[in-house]
C-alpha atoms as an extended CHARMM CRD file, in Angstrom:
* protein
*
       130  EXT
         1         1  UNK       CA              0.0000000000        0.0000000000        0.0000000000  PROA      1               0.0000000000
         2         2  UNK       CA              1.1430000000        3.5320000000       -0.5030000000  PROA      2               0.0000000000
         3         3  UNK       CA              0.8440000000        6.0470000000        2.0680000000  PROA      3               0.0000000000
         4         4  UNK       CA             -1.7380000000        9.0460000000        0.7590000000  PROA      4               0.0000000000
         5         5  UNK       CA              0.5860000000       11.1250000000       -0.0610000000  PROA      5               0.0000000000
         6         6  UNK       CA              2.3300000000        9.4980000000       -2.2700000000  PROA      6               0.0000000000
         7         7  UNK       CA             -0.4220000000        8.0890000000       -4.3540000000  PROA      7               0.0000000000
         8         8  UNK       CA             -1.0760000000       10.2160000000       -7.4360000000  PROA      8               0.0000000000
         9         9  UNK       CA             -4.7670000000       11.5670000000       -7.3560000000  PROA      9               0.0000000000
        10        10  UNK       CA             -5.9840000000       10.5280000000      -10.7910000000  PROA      10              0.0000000000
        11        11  UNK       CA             -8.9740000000       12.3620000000      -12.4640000000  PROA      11              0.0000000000
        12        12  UNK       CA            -11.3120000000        9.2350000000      -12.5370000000  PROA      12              0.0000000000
        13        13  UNK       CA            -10.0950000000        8.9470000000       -8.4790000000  PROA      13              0.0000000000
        14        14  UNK       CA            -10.7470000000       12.5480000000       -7.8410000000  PROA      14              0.0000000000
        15        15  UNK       CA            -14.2260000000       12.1690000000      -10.1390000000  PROA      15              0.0000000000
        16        16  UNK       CA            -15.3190000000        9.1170000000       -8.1110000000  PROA      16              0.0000000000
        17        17  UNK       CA            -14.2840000000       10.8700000000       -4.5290000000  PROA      17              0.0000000000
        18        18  UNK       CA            -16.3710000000       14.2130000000       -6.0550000000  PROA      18              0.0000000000
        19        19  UNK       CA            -19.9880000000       11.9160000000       -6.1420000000  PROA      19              0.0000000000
        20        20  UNK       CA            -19.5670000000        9.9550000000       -2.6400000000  PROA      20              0.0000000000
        21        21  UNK       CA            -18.9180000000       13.9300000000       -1.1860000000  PROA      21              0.0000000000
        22        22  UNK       CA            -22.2720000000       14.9700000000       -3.1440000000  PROA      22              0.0000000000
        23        23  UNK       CA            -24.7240000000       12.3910000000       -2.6750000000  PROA      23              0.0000000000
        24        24  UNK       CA            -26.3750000000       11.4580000000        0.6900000000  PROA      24              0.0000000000
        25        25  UNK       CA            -26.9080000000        8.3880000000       -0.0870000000  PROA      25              0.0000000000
        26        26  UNK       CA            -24.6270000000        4.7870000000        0.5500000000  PROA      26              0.0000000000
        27        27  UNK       CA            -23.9780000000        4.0120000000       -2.8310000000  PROA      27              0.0000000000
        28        28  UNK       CA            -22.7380000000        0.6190000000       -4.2550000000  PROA      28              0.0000000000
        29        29  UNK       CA            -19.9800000000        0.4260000000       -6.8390000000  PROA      29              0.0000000000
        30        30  UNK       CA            -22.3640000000        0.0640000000       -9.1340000000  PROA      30              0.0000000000
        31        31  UNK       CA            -24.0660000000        2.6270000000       -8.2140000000  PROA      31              0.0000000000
        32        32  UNK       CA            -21.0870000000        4.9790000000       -8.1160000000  PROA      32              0.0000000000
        33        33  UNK       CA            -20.0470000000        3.6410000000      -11.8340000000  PROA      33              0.0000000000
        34        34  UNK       CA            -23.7950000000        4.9060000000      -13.1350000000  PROA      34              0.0000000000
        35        35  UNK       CA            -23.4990000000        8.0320000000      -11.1610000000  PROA      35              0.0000000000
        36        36  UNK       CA            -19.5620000000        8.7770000000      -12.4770000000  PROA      36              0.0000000000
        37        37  UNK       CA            -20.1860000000        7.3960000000      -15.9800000000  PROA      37              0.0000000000
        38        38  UNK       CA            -22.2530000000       10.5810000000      -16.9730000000  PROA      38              0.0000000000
        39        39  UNK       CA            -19.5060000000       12.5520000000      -16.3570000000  PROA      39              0.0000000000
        40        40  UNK       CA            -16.5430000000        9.9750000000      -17.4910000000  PROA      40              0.0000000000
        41        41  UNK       CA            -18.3850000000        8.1230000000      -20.6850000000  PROA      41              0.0000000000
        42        42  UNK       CA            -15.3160000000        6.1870000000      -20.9880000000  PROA      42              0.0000000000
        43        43  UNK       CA            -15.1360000000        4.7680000000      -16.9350000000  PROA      43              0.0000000000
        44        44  UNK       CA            -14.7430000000        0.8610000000      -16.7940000000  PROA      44              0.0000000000
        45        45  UNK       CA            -16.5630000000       -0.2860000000      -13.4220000000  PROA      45              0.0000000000
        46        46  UNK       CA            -13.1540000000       -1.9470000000      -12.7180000000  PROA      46              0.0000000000
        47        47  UNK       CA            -11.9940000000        1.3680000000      -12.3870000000  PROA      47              0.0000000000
        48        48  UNK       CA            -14.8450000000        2.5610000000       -9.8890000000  PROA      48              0.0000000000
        49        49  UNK       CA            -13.9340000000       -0.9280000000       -8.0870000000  PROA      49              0.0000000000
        50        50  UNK       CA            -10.1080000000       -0.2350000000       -8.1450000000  PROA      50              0.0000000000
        51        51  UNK       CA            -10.5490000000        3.9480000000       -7.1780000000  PROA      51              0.0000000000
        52        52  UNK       CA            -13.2010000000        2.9670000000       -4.5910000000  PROA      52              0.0000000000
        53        53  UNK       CA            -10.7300000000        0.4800000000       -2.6150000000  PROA      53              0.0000000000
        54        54  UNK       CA             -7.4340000000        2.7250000000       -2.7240000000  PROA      54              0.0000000000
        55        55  UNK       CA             -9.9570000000        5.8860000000       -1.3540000000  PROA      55              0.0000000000
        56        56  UNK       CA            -10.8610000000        3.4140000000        1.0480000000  PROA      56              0.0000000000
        57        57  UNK       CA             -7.6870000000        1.7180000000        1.9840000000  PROA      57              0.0000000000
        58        58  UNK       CA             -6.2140000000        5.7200000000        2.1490000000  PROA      58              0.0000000000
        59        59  UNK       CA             -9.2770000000        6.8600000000        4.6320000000  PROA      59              0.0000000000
        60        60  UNK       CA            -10.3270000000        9.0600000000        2.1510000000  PROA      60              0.0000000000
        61        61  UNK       CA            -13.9700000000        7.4610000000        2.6710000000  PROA      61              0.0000000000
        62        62  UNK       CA            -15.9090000000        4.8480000000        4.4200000000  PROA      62              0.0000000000
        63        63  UNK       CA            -16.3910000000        1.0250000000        3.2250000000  PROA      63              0.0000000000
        64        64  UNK       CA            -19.7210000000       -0.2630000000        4.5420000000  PROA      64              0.0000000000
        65        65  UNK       CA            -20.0980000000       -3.9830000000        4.3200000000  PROA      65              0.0000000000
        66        66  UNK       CA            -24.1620000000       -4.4580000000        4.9010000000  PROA      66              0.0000000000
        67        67  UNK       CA            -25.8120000000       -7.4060000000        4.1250000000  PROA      67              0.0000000000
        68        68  UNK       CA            -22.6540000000       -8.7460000000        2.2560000000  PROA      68              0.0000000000
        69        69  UNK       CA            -23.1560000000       -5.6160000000        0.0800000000  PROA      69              0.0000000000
        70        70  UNK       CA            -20.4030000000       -2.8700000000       -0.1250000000  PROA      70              0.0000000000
        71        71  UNK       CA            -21.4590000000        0.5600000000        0.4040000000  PROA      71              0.0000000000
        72        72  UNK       CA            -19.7020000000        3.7050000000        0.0760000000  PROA      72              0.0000000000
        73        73  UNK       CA            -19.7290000000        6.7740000000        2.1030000000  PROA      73              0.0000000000
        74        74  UNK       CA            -17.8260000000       10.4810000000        1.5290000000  PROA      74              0.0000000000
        75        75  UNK       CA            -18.9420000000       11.5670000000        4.3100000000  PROA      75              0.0000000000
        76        76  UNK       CA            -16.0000000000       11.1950000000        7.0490000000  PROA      76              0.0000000000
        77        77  UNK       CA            -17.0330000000       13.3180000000       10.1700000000  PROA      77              0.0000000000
        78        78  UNK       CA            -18.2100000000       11.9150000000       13.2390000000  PROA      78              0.0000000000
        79        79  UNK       CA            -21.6200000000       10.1260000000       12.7640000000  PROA      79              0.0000000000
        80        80  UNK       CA            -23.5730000000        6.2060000000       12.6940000000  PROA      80              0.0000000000
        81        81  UNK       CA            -25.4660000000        4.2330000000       10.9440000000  PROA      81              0.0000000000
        82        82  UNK       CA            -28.7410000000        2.5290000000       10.7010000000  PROA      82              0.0000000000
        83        83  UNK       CA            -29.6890000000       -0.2850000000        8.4290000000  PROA      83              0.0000000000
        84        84  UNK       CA            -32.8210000000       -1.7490000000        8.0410000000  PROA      84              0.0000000000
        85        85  UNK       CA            -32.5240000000       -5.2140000000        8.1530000000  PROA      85              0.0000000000
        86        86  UNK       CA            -35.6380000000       -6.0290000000        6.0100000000  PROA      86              0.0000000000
        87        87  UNK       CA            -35.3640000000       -3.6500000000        3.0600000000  PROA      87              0.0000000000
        88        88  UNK       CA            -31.3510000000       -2.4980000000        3.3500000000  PROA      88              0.0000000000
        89        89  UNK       CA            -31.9970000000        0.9180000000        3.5180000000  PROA      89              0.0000000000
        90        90  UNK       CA            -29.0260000000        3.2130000000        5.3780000000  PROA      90              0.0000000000
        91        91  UNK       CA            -29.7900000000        6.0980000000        7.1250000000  PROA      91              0.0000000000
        92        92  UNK       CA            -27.0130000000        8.5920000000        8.6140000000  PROA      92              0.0000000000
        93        93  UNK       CA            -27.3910000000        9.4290000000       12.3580000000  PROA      93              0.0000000000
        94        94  UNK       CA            -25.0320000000       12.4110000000       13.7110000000  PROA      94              0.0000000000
        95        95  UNK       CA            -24.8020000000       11.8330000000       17.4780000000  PROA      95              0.0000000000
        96        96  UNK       CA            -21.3420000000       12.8500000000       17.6370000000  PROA      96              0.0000000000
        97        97  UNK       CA            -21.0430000000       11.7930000000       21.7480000000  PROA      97              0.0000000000
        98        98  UNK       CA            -21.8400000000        8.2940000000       20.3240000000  PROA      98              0.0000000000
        99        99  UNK       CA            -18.4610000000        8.2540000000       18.5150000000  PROA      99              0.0000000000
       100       100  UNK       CA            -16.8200000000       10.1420000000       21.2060000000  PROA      100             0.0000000000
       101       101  UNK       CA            -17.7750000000        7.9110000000       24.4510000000  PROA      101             0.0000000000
       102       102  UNK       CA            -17.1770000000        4.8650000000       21.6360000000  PROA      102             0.0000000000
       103       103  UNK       CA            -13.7380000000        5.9200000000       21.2860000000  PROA      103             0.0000000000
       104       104  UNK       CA            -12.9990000000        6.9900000000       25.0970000000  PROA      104             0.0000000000
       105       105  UNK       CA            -13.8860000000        3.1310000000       25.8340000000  PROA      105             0.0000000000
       106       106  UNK       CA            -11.4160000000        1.4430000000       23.6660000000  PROA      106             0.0000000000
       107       107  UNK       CA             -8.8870000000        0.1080000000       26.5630000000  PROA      107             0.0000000000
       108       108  UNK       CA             -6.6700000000       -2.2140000000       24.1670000000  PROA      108             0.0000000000
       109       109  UNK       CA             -3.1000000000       -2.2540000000       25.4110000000  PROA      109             0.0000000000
       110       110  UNK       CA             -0.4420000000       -0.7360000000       22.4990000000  PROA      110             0.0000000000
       111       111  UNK       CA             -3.2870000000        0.6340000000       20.6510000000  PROA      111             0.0000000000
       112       112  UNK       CA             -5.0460000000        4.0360000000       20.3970000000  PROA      112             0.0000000000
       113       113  UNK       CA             -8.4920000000        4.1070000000       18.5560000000  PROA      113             0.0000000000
       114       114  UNK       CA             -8.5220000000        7.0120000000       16.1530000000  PROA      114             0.0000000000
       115       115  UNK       CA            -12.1770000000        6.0400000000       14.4480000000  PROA      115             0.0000000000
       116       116  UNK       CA            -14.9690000000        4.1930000000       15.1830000000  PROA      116             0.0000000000
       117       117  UNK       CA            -17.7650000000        2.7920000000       12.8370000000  PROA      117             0.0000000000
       118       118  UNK       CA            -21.0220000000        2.0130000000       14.3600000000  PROA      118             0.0000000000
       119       119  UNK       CA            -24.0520000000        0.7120000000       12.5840000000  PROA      119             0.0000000000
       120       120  UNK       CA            -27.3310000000        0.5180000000       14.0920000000  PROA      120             0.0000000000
       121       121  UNK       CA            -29.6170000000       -2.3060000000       12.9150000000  PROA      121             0.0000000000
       122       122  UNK       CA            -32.8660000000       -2.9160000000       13.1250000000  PROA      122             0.0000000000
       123       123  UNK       CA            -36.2140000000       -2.7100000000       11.1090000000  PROA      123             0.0000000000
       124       124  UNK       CA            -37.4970000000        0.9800000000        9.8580000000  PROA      124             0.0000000000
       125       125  UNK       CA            -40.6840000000        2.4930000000       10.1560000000  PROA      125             0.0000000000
       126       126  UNK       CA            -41.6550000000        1.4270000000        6.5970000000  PROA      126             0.0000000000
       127       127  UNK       CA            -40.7680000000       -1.8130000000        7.3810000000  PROA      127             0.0000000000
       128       128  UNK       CA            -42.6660000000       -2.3040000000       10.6730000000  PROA      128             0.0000000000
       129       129  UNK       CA            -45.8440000000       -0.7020000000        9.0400000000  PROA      129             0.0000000000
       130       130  UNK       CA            -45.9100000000       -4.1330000000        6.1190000000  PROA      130             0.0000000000
């Protein structure tokens, strides 16, 4: 792997990092390919694979494995998760002390947390309604 800064930021990388920062949504790779590929006719989705793992591996977004489904997130500050587990659907919570008292707890010796992912799941009101 190789650190940040020395990876070169490619246009199709800086293109696919663009979308993740300007949708709200938890996009797929697929998703992100259909999304990119109005902008980048030419995109392979090995590409959006490829540019998805190095931003990922490089902390420049969030990898969310749910329901053996990657998702992708550009949004980095301090906030959780919740996934239905009937339908799939994410939703973004921002409870920053969440993250906070998460982190404060981590008591692992030779190790300091410096993130913390936390998914919520359960069923959502559409859901619980059928």
């Amino acid at each position: 792997m190789i650190p940040n800064k020395q990876r070169r930021i490619s246009f199709q990388r800086q293109e696919i990092l663009n979308y993740l920062k300007s949708v709200k949504t938890h996009p797929t790779a697929e998703m992100v390919y259909s999304g990119v590929k109005k902008d980048i006719p030419n995109v392979s989705l090995g590409t959006v694979y490829r540019n998805l793992n190095i931003l990922a591996e490089d902390g420049e977004i969030l990898k969310l494995e749910i329901n053996n489904e990657f998702h992708f997130d550009g949004d980095l500050c301090k906030h959780q998760h919740c996934v239905c587990n009937k339908c799939g659907k994410i939703k973004d919570v921002f409870q920053e002390e969440i993250s906070k008292y998460a982190l404060k707890k981590v008591n692992v010796k030779g190790f300091e947390a410096k993130c913390v992912n936390v998914i919520f799941n359960g069923i959502c009101n559409n859901c619980e309604v059928k």
